[in-house]
N, C-alpha and C positions, 0 to 999 in steps of 0.2 A: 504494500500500500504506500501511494508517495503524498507528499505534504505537499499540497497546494497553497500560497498565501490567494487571500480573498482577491477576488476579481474588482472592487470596488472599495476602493477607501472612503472611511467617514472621518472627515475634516476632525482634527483633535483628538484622534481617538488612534493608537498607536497598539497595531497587530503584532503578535508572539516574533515575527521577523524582527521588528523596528527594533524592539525591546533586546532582542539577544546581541543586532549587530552594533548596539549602542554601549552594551554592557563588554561584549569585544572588545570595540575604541579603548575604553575607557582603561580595561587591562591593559591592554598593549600601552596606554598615556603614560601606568604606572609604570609599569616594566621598563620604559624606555627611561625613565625620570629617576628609575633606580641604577639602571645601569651607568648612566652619564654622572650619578654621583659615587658612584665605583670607583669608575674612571677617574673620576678629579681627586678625587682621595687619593689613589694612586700615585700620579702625577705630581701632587704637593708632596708626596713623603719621596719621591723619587728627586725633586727639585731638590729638596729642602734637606737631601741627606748629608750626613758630613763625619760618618763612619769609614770604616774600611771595606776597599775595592771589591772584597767576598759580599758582605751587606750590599754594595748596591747591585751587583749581578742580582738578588736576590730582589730586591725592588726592580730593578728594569725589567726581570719575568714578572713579574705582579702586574706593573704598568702596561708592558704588552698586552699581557691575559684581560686584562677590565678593558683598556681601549676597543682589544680585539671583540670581546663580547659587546660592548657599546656599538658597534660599527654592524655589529651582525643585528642587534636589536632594530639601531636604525633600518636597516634594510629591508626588516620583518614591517616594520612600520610602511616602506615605500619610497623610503630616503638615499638613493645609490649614490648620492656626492657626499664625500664628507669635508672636500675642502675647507670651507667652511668652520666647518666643526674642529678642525685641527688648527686651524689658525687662532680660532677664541679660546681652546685651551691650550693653546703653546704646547702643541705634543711634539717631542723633540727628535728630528729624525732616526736617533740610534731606537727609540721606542718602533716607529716605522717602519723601521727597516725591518724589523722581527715580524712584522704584520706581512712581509714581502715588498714591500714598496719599495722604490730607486730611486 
């Protein structure tokens, strides 16, 4: 048996479709809004380290790992640039370069 949405809508009044792919958006909003603070987290502890050269091998895999998921979130979302995105959070080529980039 397949699910048909109604052939007529009534003005205000929001069918089991509207309702689900509203409640989608709205995870993916979070999801994306979690991962991008991953990522920035990341980032600052990777800027801001002032340990020894073993610790920050250790932070620049973390900072890869959360950008790289941030970027895959985006995508999920419908975002395939991330120029953008890389330039407001200062990701720093050696982070990039781990993601594969030149």
């Amino acid at each position: 048996m397949a699910l048909r949405p109604p052939s007529q809508r009534v003005p205000g009044k929001q069918t089991g479709v509207d309702v689900l792919g509203h409640e989608l958006a709205e995870e993916m909003a979070i999801s994306l809004g979690r991962a991008g603070r991953r990522a920035e987290q990341a980032l600052v502890r990777l800027r801001e380290h002032q340990g020894t050269a073993e610790e920050r091998v250790v932070l620049l895999k973390a900072a890869a790992e959360s950008v790289h998921a941030y970027f895959i979130q985006r995508e999920l979302c419908g975002m395939r640039r991330h120029d953008e995105v890389i330039r407001h959070y200062g990701i720093p080529r050696e982070v990039l370069v781990r993601l594969g980039a030149k």
